[in-house]
N, C-alpha and C positions, 0 to 999 in steps of 0.2 A: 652124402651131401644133403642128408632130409629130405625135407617135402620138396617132391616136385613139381610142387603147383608153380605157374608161373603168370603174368600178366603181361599184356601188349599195352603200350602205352606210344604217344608222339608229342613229342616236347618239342618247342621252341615258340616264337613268331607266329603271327598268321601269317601263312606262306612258306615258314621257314622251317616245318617242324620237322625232326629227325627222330627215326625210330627208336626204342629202349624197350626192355625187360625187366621189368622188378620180380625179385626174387629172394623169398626171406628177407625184408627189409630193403635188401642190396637194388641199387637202379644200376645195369649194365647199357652199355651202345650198342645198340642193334646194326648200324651201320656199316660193319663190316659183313653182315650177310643178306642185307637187304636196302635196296634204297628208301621204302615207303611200307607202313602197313596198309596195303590195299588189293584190290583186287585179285591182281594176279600175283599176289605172293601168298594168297590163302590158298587158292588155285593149288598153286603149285607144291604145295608140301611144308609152305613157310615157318608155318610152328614147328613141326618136329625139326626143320632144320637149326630153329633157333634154339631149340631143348637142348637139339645133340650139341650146339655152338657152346652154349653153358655148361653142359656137363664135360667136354673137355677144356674147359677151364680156356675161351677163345674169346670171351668177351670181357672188354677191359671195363672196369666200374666207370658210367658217369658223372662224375665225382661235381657237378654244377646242377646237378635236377634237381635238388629241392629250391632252386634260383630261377628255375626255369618255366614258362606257361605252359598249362598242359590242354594238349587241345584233342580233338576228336580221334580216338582212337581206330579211328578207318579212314581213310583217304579218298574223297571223289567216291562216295559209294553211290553207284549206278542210279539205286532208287532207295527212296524213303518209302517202303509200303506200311499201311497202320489198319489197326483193325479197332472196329469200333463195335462200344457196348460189349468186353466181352468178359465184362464180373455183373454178375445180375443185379446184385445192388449196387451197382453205380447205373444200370438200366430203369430201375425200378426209379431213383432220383433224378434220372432225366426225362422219366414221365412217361418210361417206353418198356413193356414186353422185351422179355431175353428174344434176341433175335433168335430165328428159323435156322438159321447160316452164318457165318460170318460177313459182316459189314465190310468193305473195303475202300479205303480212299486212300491216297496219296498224297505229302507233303512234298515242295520243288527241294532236291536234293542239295542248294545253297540253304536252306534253313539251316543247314548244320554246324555249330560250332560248338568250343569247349565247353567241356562241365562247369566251370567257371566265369566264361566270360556273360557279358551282361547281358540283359535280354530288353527289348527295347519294343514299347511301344509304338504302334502305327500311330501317325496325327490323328488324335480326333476319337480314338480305340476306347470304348468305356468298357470293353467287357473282355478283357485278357487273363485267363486261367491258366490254371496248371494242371499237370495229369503225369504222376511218375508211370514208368513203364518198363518193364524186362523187354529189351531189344536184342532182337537174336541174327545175327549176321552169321549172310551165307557164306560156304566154305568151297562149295566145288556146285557145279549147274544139277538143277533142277529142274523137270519137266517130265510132268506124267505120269508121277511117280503112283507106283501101283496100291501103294499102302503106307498108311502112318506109321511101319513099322521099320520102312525105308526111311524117312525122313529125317532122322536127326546125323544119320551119317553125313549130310550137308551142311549140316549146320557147324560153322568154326568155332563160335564161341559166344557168350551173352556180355552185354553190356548195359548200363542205368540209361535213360530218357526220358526226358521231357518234354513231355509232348503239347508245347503250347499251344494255344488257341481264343483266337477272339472269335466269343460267342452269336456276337450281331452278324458277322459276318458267313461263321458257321452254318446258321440257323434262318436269322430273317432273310441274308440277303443271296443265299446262296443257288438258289431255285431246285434243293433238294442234293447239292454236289457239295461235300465239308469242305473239301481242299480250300475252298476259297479265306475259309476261317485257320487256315492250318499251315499258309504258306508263305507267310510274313517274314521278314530279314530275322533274324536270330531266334527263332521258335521252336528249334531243336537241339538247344543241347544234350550231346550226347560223351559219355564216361564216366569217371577217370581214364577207365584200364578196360581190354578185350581178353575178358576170365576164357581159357580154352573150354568148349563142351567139358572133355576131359575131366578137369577139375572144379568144375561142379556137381555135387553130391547126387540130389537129386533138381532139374529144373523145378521140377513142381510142388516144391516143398521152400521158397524164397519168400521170406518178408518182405512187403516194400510199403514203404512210408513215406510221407511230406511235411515239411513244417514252413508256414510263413509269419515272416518275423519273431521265430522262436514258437509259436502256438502252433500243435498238433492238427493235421487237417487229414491225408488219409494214412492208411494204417491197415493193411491186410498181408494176403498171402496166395501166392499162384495158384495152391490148392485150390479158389475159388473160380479160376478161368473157367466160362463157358465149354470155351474148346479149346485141349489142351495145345502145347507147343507142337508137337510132332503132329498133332493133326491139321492145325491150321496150317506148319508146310506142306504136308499132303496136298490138302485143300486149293491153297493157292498154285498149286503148280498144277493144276488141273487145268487153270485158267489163264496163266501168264509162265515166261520162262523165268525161275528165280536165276540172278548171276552171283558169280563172285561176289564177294562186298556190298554186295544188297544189304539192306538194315529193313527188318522189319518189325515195327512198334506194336506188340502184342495185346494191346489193350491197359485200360486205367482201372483201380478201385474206386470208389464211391469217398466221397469228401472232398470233390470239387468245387468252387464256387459258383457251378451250373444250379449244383443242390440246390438253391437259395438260404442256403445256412449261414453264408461265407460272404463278405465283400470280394470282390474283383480284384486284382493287381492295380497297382498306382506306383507311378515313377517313386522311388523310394524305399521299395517292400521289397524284402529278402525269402529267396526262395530255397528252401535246403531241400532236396528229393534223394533217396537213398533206398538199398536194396542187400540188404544182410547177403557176406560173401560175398556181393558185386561191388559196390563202391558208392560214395557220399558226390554227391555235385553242392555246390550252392551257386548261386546267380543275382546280381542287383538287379532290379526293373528300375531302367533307364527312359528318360523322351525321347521321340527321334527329334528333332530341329527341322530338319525336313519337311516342308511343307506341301501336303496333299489336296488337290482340290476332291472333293467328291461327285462322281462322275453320274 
């Protein structure tokens, strides 16, 4: 049957999305052995059960996915934890010292939607970025763990993010707390597809890059994380319980428009973010119509 790399993905509707597997090209339905990619079906064994489902030939082709929206390939994941400043040169151009530790703040876990869908700014928002990101979702509970060498057995699988953010809000108005710049309606796209640990080579060996409106903006490689993958779940579970289907956004490269190299997002600008052997997103930056008083 070849490679048996496989990918999770969830097609349909917001609302409506049904699980699938792509596989060599092939998009199969997940649906007969799972109702949702989420929580507890990482929990529970759900990749291998879906491996074993395609390898006895159990899964029918979805023969309508390339028609189909593809939306956040984890369902209701618990929390959105992110770590901040953890490539030194993107530290060094936001005018900060490699942190001591890792940073921690949280985005509200409705920021999340598809690789694709739009990204909209706040009324009034002059300073909306972007920040690709390796997001590594959790597989089974974490807490305590005794060493980074524990760590990745939790870990289900990585996926591409975008980890928007408006700056003014980040920064000037947040009284030292980022979440407030990080938790705006559509500011997390997260996907295509949930690459299993398994079939990734090495985590820490991934290119990841950005383009807005076709021009090149970052451009590095995990090899430059502060602190790598397995450490930071260490790290975190020191302090908080990871769960199932937790998503955590591992840090940005340097070639943001914090830099001051870069203009800002404006309703009209096309955001492509992508991660060699993880997957490509792109996103329109949309207005909201909504109207905000500032409080």
């Amino acid at each position: 049957m070849g490679s048996r790399r496989v990918e999770l993905l969830r097609l349909g509707p917001v609302g409506e999305e049904r699980p699938a597997l792509r596989h060599d090209g092939q998009v199969y339905d997940l649906s007969g052995v799972t109702d949702d990619v989420d929580g507890p079906f990482l929990a529970t064994g759900g990749i291998g059960r879906a491996r074993a489902a395609l390898e006895a030939g159990e899964l029918p082709v979805l023969v309508d996915a390339d028609r189909l929206r593809v939306g956040a390939p984890v369902a209701r994941p618990p929390a959105v934890i992110c770590i901040g400043q953890n490539y030194a040169a993107h530290a060094a151009e936001s005018g900060a010292a490699p942190p001591a530790e890792p940073i921690l703040f949280f985005k509200h876990p409705n920021t999340v939607v598809g690789p694709f869908d739009d990204v909209r700014v706040p009324p009034g928002a002059q300073k909306v970025d972007w920040e690709v990101e390796l997001a590594v979702v959790i597989g089974t509970e974490a807490s305590y763990l005794a060493s980074p060498e524990e760590a990745l057995a939790h870990v289900a699988g990585v996926t591409v993010s975008n980890d928007v953010s408006e700056r003014e809000y980040q920064i000037d108005r947040s009284g030292g707390q980022w979440s407030k710049g990080k938790s705006c309606a559509t500011f997390n796209p997260l996907g295509p597809s949930l690459v299993p640990l398994d079939d990734v080579t090495d985590v820490q060996a991934l290119r990841l890059w950005s383009r807005v409106n076709g021009e090149p903006r970052q451009d590095s490689s995990t090899a430059d994380m502060i602190v790598d993958v397995a450490t930071l779940v260490w790290h975190l579970s020191q302090f908080l319980v990871l769960s199932p289907g937790d998503v955590i956004n591992t840090g940005t490269p340097e070639g943001v428009a914090l830099s001051g190299r870069f203009d800002y997002l404006r309703p009209g600008d096309v955001m492509e973010i992508g991660i060699d052997g993880v997957g490509v997103q792109r996103q329109r930056v949309v207005a909201t119509s909504q109207h905000r008083a500032t409080p």
